[in-house]
mmCIF file of the N, C-alpha and C atoms, coordinates in Angstrom:
data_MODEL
# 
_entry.id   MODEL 
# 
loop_
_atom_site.group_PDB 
_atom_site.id 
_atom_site.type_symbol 
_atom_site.label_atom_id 
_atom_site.label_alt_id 
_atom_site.label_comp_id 
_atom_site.label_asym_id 
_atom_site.label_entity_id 
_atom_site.label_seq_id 
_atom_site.pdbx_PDB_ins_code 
_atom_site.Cartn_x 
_atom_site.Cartn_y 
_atom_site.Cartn_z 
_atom_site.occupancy 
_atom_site.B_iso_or_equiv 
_atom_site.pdbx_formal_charge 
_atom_site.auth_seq_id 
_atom_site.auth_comp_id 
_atom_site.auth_asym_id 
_atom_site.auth_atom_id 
_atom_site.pdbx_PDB_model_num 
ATOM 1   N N  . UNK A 1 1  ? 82.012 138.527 347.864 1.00 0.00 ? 1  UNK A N  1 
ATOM 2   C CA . UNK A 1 1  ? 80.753 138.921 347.274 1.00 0.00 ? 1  UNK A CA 1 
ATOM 3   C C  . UNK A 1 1  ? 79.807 139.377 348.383 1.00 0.00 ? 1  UNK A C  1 
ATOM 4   N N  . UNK A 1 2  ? 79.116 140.314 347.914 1.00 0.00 ? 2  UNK A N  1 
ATOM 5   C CA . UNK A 1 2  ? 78.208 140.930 348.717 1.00 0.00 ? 2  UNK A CA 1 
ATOM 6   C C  . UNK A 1 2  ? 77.132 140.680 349.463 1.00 0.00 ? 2  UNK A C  1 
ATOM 7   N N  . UNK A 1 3  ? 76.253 139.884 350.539 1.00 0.00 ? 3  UNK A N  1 
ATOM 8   C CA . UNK A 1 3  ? 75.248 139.669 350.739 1.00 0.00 ? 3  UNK A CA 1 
ATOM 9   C C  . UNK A 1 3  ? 74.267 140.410 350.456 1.00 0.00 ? 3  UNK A C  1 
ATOM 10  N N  . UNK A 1 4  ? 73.066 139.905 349.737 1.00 0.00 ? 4  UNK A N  1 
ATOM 11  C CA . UNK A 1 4  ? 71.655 140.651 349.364 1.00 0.00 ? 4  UNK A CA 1 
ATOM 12  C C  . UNK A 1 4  ? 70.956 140.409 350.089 1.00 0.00 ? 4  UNK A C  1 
ATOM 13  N N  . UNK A 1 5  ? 70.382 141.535 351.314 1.00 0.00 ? 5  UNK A N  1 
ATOM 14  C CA . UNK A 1 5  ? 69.227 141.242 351.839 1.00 0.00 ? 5  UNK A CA 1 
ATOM 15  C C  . UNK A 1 5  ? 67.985 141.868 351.267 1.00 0.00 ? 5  UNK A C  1 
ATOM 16  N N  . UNK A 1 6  ? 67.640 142.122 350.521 1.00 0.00 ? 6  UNK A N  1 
ATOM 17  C CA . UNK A 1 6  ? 66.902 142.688 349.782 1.00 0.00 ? 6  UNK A CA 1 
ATOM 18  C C  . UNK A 1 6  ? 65.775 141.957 348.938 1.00 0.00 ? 6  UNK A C  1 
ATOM 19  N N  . UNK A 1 7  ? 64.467 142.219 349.840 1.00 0.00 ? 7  UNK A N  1 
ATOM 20  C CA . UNK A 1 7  ? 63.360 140.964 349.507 1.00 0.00 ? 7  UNK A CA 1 
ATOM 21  C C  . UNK A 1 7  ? 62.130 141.512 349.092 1.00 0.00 ? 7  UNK A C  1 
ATOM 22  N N  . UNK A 1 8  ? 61.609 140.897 348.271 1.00 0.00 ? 8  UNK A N  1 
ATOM 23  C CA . UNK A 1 8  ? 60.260 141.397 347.530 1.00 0.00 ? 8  UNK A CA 1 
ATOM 24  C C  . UNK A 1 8  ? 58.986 141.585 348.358 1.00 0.00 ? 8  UNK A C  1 
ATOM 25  N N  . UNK A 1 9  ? 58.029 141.945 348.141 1.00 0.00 ? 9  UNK A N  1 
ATOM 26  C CA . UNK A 1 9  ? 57.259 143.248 348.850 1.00 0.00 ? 9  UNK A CA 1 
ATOM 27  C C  . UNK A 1 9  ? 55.991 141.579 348.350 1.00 0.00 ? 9  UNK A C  1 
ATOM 28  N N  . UNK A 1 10 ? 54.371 141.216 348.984 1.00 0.00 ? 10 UNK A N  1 
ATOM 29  C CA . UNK A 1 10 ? 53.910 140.635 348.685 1.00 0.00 ? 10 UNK A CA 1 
ATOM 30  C C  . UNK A 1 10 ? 52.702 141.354 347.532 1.00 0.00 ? 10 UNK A C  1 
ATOM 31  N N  . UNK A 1 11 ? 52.715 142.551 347.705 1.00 0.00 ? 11 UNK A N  1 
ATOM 32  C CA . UNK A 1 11 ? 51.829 143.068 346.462 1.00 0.00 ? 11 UNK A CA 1 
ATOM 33  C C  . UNK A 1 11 ? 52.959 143.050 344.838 1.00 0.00 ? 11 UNK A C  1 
ATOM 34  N N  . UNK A 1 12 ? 54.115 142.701 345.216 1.00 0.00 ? 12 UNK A N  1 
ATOM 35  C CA . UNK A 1 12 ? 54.531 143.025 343.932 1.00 0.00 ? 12 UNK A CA 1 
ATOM 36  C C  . UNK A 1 12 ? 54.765 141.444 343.795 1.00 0.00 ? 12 UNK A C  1 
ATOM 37  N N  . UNK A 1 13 ? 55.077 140.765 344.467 1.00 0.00 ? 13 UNK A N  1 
ATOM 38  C CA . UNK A 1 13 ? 54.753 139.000 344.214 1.00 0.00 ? 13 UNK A CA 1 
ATOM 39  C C  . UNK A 1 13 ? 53.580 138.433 343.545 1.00 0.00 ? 13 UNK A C  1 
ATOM 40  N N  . UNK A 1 14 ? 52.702 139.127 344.168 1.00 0.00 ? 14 UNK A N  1 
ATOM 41  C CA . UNK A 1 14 ? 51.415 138.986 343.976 1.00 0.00 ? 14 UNK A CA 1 
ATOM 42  C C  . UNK A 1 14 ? 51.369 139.634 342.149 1.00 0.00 ? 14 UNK A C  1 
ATOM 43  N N  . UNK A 1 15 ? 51.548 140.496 341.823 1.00 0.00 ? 15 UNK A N  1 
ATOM 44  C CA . UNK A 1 15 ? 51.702 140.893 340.110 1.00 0.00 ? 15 UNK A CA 1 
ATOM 45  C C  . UNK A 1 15 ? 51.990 139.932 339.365 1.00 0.00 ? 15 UNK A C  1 
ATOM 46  N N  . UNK A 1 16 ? 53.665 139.379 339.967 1.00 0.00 ? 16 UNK A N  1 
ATOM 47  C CA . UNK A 1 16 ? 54.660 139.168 339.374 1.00 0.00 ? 16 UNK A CA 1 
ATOM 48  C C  . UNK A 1 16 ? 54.354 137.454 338.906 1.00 0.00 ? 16 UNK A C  1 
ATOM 49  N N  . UNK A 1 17 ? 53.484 137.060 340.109 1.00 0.00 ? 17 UNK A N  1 
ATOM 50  C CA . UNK A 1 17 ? 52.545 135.768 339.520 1.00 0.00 ? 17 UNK A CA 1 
ATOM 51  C C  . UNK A 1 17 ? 51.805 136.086 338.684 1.00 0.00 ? 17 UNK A C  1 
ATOM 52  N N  . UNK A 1 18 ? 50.956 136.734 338.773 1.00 0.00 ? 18 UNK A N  1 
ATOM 53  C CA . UNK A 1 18 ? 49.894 137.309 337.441 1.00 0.00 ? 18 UNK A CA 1 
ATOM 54  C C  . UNK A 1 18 ? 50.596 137.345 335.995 1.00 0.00 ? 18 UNK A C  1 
ATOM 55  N N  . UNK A 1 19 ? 51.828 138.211 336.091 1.00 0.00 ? 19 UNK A N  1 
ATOM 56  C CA . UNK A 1 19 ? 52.191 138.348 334.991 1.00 0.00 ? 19 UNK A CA 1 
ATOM 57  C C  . UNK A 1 19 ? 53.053 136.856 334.061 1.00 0.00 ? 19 UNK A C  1 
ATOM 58  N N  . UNK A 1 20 ? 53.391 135.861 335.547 1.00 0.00 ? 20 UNK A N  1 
ATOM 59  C CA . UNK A 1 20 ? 53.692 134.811 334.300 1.00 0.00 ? 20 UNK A CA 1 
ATOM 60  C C  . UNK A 1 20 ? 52.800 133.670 334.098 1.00 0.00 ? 20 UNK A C  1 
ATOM 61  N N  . UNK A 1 21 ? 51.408 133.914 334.968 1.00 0.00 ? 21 UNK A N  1 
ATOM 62  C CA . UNK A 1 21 ? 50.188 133.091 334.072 1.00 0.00 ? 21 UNK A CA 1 
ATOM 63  C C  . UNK A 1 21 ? 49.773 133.749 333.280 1.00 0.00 ? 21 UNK A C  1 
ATOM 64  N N  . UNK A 1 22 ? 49.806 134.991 333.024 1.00 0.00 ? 22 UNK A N  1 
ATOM 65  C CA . UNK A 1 22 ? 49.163 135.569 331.613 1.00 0.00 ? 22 UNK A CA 1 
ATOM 66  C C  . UNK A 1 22 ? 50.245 135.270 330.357 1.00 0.00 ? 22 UNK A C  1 
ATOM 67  N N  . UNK A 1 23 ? 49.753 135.025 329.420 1.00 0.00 ? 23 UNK A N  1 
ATOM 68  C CA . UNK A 1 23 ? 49.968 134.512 328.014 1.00 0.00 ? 23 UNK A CA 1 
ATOM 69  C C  . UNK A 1 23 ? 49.894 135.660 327.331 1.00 0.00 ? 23 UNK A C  1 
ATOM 70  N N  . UNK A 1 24 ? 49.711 137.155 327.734 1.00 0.00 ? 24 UNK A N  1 
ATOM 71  C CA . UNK A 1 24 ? 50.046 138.311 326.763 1.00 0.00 ? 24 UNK A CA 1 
ATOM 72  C C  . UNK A 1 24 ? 51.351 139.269 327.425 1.00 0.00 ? 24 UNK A C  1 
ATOM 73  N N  . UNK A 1 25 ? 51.994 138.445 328.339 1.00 0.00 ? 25 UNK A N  1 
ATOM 74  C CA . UNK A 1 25 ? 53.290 139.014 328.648 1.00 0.00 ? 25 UNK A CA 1 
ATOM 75  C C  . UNK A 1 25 ? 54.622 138.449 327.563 1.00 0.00 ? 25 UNK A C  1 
ATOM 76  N N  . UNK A 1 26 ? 55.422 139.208 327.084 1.00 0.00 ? 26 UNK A N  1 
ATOM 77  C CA . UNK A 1 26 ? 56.608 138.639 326.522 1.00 0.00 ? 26 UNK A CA 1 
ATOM 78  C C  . UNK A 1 26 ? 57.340 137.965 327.440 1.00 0.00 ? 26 UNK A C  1 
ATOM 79  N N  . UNK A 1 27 ? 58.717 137.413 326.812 1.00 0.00 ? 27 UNK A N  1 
ATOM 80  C CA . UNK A 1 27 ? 59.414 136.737 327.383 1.00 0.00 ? 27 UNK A CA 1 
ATOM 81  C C  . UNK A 1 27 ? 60.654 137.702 328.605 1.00 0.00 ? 27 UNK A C  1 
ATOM 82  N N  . UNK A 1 28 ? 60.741 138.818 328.089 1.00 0.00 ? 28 UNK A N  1 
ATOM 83  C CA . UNK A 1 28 ? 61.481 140.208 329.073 1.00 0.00 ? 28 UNK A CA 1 
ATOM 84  C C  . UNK A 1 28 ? 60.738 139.902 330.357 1.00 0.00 ? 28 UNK A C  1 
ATOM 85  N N  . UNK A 1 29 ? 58.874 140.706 330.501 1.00 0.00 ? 29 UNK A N  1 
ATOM 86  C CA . UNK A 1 29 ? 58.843 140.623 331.533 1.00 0.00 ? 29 UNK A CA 1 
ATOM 87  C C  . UNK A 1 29 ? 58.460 139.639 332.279 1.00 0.00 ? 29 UNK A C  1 
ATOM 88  N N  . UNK A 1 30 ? 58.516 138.090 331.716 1.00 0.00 ? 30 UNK A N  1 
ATOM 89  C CA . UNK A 1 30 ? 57.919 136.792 332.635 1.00 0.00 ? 30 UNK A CA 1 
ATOM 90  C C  . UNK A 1 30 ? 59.452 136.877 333.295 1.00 0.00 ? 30 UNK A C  1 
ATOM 91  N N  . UNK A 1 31 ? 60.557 137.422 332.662 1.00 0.00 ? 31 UNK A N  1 
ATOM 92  C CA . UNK A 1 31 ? 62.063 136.712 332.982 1.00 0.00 ? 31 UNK A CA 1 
ATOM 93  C C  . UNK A 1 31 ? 62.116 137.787 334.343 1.00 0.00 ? 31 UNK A C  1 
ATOM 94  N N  . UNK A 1 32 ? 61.613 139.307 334.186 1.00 0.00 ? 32 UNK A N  1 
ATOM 95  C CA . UNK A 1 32 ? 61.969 140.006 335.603 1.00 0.00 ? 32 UNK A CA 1 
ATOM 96  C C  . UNK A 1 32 ? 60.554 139.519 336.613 1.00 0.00 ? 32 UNK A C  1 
ATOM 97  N N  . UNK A 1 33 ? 59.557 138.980 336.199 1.00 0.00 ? 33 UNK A N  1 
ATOM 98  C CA . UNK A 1 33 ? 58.699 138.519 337.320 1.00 0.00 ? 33 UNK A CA 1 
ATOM 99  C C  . UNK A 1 33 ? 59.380 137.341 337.609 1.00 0.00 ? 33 UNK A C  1 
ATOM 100 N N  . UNK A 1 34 ? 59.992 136.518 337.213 1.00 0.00 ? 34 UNK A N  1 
ATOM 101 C CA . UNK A 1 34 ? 60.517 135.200 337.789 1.00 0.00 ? 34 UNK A CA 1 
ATOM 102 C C  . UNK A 1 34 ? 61.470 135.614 338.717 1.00 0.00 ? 34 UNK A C  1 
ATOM 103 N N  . UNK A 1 35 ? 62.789 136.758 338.834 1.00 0.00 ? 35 UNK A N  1 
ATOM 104 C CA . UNK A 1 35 ? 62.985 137.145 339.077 1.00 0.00 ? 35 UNK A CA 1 
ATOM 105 C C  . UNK A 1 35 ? 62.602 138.210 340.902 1.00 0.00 ? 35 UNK A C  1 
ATOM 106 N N  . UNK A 1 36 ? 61.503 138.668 340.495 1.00 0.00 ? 36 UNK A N  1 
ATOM 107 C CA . UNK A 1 36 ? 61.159 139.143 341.591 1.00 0.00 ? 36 UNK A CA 1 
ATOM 108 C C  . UNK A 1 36 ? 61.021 137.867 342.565 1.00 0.00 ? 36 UNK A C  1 
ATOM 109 N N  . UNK A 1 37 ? 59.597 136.920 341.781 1.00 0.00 ? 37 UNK A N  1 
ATOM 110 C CA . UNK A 1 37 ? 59.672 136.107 343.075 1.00 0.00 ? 37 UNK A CA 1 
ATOM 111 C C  . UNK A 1 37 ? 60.502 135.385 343.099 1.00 0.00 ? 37 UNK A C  1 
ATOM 112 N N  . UNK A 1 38 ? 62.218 134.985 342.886 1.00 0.00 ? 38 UNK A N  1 
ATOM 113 C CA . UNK A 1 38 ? 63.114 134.113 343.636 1.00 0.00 ? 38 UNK A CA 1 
ATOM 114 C C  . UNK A 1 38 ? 63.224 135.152 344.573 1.00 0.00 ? 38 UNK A C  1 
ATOM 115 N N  . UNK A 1 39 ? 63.191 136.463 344.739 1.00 0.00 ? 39 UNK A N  1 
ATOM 116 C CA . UNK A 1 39 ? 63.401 137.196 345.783 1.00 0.00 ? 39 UNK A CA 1 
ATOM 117 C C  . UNK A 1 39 ? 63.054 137.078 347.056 1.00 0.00 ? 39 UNK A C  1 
ATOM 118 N N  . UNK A 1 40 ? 61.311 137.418 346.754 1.00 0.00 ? 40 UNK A N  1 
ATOM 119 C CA . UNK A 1 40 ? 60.413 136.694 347.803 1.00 0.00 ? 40 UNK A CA 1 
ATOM 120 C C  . UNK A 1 40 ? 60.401 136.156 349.131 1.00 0.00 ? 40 UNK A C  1 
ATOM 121 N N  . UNK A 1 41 ? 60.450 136.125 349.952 1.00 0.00 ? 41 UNK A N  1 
ATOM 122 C CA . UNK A 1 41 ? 61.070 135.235 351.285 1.00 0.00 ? 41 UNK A CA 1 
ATOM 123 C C  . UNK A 1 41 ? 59.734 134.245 351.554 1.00 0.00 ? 41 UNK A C  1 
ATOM 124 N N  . UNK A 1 42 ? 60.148 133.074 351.980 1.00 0.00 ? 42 UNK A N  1 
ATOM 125 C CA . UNK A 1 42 ? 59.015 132.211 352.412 1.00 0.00 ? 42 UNK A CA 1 
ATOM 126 C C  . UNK A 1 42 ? 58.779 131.216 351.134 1.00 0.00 ? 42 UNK A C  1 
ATOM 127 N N  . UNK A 1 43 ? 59.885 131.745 349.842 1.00 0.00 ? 43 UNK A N  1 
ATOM 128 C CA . UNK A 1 43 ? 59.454 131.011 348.889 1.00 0.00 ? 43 UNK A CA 1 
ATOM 129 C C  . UNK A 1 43 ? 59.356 129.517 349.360 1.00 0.00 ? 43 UNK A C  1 
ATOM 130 N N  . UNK A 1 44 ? 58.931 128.748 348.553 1.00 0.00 ? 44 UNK A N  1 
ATOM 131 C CA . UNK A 1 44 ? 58.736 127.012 348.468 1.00 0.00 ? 44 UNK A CA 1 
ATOM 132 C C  . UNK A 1 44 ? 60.443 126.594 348.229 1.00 0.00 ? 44 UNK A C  1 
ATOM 133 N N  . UNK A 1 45 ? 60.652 127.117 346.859 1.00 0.00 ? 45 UNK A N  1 
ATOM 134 C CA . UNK A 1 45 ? 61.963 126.340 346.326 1.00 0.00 ? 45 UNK A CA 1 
ATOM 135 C C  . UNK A 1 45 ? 63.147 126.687 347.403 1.00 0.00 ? 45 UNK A C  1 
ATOM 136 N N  . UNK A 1 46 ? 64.197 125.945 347.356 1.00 0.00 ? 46 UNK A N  1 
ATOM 137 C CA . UNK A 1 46 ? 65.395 125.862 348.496 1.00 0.00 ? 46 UNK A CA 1 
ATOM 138 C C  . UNK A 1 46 ? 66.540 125.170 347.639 1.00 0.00 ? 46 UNK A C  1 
# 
C-alpha cells in the first residue's frame, strides 16, 4: 500500500472546523470536513 504524504493546508482546516460546529451543514459535508482534518499535520489525536 501506498504511502500518503499528502496534508491539509491550515486555511482549509480552519473551514473544515467551521463547518462541523455549524448545525446547517449535512451529514456529507461534516463527514469530508472530518476528513480533511485527520489529514492535518500537528493534529492532537495519535
Amino acid at each position: 500500500m501506498a504511502n500518503n504524504t499528502k496534508t491539509t493546508s491550515a486555511k482549509v482546516a480552519s473551514t473544515a472546523s467551521k463547518i462541523l460546529k455549524d448545525g446547517r451543514y449535512g451529514s456529507s459535508s461534516k463527514s469530508v470536513a472530518g476528513s480533511a482534518l485527520s489529514q492535518k499535520t500537528g493534529s492532537r489525536s495519535k
